[in-house]
C-alpha positions as CSV (number, residue, x, y, z in Angstrom):
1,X,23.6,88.1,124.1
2,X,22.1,85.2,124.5
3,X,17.7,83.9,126.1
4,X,16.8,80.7,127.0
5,X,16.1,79.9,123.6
6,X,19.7,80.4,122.5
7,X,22.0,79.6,126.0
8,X,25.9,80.2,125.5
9,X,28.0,76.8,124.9
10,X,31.3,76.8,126.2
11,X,33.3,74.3,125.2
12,X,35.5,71.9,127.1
13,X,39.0,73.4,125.9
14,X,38.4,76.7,126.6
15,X,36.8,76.5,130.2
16,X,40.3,74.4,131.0
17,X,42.4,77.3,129.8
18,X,40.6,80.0,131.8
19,X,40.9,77.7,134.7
20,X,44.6,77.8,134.0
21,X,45.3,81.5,133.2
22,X,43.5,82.3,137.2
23,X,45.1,79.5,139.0
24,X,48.7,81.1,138.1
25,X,46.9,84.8,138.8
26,X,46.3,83.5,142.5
27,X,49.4,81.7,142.8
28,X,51.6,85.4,142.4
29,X,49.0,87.8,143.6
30,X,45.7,85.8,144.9
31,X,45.0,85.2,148.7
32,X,45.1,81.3,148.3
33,X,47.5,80.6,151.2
34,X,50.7,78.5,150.0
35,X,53.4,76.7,151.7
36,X,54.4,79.5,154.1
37,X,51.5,79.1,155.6
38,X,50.7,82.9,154.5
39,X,48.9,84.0,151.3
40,X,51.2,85.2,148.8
41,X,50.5,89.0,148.8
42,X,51.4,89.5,152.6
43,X,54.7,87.1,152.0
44,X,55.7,89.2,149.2
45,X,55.2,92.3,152.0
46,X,57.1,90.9,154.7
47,X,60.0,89.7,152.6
48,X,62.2,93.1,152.6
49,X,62.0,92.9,156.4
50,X,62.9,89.7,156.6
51,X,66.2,89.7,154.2
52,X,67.0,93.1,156.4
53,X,66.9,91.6,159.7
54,X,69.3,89.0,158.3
55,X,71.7,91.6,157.4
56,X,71.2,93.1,160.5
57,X,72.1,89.5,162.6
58,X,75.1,88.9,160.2
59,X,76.9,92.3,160.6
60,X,76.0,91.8,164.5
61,X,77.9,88.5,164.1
62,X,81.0,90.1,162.3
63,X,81.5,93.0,164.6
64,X,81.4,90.8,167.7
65,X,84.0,88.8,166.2
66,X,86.0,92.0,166.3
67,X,85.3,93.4,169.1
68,X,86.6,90.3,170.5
69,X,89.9,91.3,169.5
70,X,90.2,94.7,170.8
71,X,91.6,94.8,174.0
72,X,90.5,97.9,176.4
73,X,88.2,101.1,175.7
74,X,89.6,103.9,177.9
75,X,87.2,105.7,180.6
76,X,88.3,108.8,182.8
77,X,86.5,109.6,185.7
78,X,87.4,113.2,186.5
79,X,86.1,113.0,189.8
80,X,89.1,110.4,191.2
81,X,92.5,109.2,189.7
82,X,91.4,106.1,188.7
83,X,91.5,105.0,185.1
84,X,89.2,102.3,184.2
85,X,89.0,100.2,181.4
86,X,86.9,97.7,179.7
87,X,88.9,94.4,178.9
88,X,88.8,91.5,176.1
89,X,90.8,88.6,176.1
90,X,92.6,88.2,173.0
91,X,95.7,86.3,174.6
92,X,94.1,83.1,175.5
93,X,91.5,81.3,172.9
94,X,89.7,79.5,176.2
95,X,87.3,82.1,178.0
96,X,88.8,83.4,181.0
97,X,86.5,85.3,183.3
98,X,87.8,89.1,183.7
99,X,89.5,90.2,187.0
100,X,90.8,93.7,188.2
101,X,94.6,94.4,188.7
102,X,95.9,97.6,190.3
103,X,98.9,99.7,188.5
104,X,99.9,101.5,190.8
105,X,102.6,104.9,189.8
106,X,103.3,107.1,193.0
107,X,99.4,108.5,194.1
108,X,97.6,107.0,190.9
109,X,96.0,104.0,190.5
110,X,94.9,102.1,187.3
111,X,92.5,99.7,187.7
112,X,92.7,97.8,184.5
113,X,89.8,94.8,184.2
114,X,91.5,92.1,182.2
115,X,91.6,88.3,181.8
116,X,95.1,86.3,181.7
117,X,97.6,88.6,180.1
118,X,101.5,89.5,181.0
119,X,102.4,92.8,182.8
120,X,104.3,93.8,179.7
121,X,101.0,93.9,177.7
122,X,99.3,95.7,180.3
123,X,101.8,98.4,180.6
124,X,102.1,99.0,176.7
125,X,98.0,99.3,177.0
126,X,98.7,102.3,179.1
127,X,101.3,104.0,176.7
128,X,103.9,104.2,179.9
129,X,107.5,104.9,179.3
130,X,109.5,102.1,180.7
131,X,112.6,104.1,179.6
132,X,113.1,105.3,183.3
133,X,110.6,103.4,185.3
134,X,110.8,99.8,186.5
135,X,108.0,97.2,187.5
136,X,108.2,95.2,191.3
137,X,107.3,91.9,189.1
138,X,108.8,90.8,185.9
139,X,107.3,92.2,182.9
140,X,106.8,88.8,181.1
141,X,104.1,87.1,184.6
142,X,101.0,86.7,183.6
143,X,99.2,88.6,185.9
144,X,96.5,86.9,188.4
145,X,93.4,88.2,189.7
146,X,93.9,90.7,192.4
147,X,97.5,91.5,191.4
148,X,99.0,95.0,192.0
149,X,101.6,96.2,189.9
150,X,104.0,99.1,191.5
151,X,105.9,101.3,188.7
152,X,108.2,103.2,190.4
153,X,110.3,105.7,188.9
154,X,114.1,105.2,188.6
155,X,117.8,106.8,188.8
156,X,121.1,105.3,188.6
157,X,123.7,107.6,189.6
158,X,127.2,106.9,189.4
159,X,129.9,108.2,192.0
160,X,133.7,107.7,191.6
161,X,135.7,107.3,195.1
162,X,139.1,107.1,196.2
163,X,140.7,105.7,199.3
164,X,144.2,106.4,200.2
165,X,146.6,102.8,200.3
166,X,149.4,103.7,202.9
167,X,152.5,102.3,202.5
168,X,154.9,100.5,204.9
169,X,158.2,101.0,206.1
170,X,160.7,98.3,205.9
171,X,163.8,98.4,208.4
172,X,166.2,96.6,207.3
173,X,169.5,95.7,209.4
174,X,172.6,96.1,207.8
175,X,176.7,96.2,208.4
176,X,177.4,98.7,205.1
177,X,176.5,102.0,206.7
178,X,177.6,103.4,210.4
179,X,176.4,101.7,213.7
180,X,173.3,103.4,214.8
181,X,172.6,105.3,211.6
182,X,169.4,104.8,208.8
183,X,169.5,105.3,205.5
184,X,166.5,105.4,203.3
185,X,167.4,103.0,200.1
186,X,163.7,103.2,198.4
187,X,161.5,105.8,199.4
188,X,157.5,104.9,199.7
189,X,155.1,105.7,198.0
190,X,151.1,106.0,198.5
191,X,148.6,103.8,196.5
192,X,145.3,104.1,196.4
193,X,142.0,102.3,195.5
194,X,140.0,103.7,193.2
195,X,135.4,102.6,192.6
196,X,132.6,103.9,190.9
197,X,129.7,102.8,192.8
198,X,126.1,103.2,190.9
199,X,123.4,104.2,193.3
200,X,119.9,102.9,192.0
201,X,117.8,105.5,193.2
202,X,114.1,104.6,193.1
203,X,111.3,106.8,193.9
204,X,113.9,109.6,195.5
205,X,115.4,106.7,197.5
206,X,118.5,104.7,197.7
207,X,117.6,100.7,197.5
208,X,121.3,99.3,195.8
209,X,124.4,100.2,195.5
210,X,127.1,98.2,193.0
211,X,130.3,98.7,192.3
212,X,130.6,98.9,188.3
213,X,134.5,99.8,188.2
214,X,137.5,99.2,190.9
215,X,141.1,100.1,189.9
216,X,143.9,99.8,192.9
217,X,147.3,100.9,192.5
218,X,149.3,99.3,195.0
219,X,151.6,101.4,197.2
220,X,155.4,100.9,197.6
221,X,157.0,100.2,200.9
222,X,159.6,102.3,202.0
223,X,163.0,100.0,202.5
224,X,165.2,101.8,205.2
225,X,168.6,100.5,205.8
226,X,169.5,100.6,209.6
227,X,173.3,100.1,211.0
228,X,173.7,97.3,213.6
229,X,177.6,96.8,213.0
230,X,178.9,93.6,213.8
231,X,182.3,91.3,214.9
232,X,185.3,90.2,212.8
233,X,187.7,88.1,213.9
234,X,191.0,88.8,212.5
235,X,194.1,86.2,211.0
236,X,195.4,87.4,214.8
237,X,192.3,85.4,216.9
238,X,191.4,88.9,218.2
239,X,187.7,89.7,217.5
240,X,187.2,93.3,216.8
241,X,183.9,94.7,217.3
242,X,183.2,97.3,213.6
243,X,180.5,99.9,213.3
244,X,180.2,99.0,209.3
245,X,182.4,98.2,206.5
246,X,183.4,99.3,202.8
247,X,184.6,96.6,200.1
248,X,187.6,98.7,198.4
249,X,190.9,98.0,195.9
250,X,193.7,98.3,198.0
251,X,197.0,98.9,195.7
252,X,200.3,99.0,197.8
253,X,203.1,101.7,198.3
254,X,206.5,102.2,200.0
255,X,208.3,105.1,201.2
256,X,212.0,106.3,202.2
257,X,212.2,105.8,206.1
258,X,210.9,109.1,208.0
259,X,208.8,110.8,205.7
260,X,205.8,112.4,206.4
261,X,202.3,111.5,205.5
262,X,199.7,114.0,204.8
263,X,198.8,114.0,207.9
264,X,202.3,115.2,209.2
265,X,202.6,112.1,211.0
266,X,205.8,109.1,210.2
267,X,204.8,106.5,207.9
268,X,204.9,103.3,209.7
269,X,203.4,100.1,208.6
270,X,200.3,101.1,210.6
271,X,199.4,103.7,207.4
272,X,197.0,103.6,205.1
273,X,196.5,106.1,202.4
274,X,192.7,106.6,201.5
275,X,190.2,109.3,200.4
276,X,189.1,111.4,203.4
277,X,185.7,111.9,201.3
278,X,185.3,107.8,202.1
279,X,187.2,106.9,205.2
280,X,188.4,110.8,207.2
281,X,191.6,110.9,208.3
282,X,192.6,109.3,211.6
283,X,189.8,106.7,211.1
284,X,190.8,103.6,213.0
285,X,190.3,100.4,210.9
286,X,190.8,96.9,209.7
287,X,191.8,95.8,206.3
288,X,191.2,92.2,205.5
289,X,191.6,90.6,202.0
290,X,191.6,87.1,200.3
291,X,195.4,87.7,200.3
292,X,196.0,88.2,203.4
293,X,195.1,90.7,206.3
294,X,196.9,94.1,206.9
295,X,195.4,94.2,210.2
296,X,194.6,97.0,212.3
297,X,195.7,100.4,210.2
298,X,194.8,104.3,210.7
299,X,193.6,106.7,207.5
300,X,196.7,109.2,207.7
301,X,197.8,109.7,204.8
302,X,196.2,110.3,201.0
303,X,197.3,110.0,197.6
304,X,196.7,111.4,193.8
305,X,196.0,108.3,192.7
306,X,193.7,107.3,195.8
307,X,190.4,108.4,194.9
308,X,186.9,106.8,195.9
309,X,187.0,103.4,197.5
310,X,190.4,102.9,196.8
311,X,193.2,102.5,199.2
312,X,196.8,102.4,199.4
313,X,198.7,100.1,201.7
314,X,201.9,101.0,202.9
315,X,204.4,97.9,202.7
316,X,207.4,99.7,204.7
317,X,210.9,101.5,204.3
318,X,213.1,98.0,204.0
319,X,214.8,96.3,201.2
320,X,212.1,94.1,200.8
321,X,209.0,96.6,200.9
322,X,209.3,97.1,197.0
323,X,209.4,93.3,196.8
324,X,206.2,93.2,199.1
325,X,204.3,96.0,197.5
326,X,204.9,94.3,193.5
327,X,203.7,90.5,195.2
328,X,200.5,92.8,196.4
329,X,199.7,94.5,193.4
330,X,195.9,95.5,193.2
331,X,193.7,93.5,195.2
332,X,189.9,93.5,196.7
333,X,189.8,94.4,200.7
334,X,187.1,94.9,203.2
335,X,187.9,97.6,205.2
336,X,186.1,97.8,208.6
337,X,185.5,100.7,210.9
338,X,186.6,99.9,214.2
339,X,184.5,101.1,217.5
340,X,186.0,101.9,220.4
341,X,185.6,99.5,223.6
């Protein structure tokens, strides 16, 4: 309480420290504008919406920097078979503006808006099974704008064939079996050729065919003997014309003058004894050796001894035949089967 007679005195120290005390008052909740350019109890009220709106901007940031990333967000319009999609680059670090490219799989179409990328990528986007499908383009292009990729469906199918190899004949012209006759020496036999040919069957349709497998057996030619005879000429100049010869042992015998051979007919140095099985009876031939030749002889007689190629000589009634026959002995002959003129 104080009157004009007795005014209050403040003093110097305390009128600084009041000053003081509401200058810091103002500074936190006072209207005194500060460096903002606000005063301090509307900064304080727009502070939470400002450190919001920077968490806002910085998880805007961080989910664009995924998104970036992730490749296609799939879209199906019921109302047509087209599947759409919604592309990123994550292939290629420099921006690439987005194109469309066509799958194409029998009567669907994908329509797939990408930037560069390889078909391979594109097709694994779209979860399809290569297992039994191929693509018309390599799977590792990178694919261009306004490509169109065909994935056809596809078969391989594998057939096993065979195709007959005939064989030949061979004729082959010989003195060793009768004039005029054949005689089949190695009989022929069919080969054959053997493939397996893999169809590659694509969309119901035949494109290739490769042959995977091939196994021939060859065939084996008949070899038939054919008799063309042929001419001898004797020790005696005389050329004899022979349907076919035999290569024989000719041993030698004697016998008492008229006897009989088994024929019935005289033994005479014309005689031969032989095995009818080899050279019948009354067979009209030519024995020739490295000896010497017997000349012109006939197949009447036989012997026990005379069996196969074998034939016995007959060296005469004489003194000397015995002589004759031991000088012969056992020796090789070629005995040739005379023909008629």
């Amino acid at each position: 309480m104080y009157t004009k007679d007795n005014p209050r005195i403040y003093t110097q120290t305390s009128q600084k420290n009041k000053k003081t005390k509401n200058a810091k008052k103002n500074l936190l909740f006072g209207t005194k504008p500060n460096y903002h350019g606000l005063d301090n109890k509307t900064f304080l009220h727009i502070l939470p919406c400002i450190c919001f709106t920077l968490v806002i901007f910085i998880s805007f940031v961080i989910v664009a920097s995924y998104t970036k990333h992730h490749s296609y967000y799939l879209q199906e319009d019921a109302s047509i078979s087209t599947i759409k999609f919604v592309a990123k680059n994550e292939i290629f670090d420099e921006a690439v503006d987005p194109f469309e490219v066509s799958i194409v799989m029998g009567e669907t179409t994908f329509t797939v808006p990408t930037s560069q990328t390889t078909v391979a990528e594109l097709i694994e986007e779209l979860n399809i099974d290569l297992s039994d499908k191929e693509t018309d383009i390599s799977l590792d292009t990178v694919v261009s704008s306004a490509s169109s990729i065909y994935v056809y469906n596809v078969e391989y199918k594998d057939n096993t064939t065979t195709e007959v190899l005939p064989f030949e004949t061979e004729i082959v012209e010989v003195s060793t079996i009768p004039y005029g006759t054949t005689q089949v020496i190695t009989k022929g036999k069919q080969g054959s050729v053997s493939k397996t040919i893999r169809s590659k069957i694509v969309d119901n349709e035949i494109i290739s065919e490769t042959i995977i497998e091939s196994k021939t057996t060859a065939p084996v030619n008949e070899v038939v003997y054919k008799g063309v005879g042929g001419y001898y000429v004797g020790d005696d100049g005389i050329t004899y014309h022979y349907s076919h010869y035999i290569d024989v042992q000719a041993t030698a015998y004697t016998a008492p003058s008229g006897a009989r051979t088994a024929s019935g007919a005289a033994v005479s140095s014309a005689v031969i004894a032989v095995d009818p099985s080899i050279i019948p009876l009354g067979t009209k031939v030519y024995v020739a050796s490295d000896y010497y030749d017997c000349g012109v002889r006939y197949a009447l007689d036989t012997g026990g001894a005379v069996k196969g190629n074998i034939i016995d000589v007959f060296m005469g009634s004489d003194s000397d035949a015995y002589g004759r026959a031991i000088q012969w002995g056992r020796r090789s002959a070629r005995v040739y089967f005379l023909l008629d003129e």
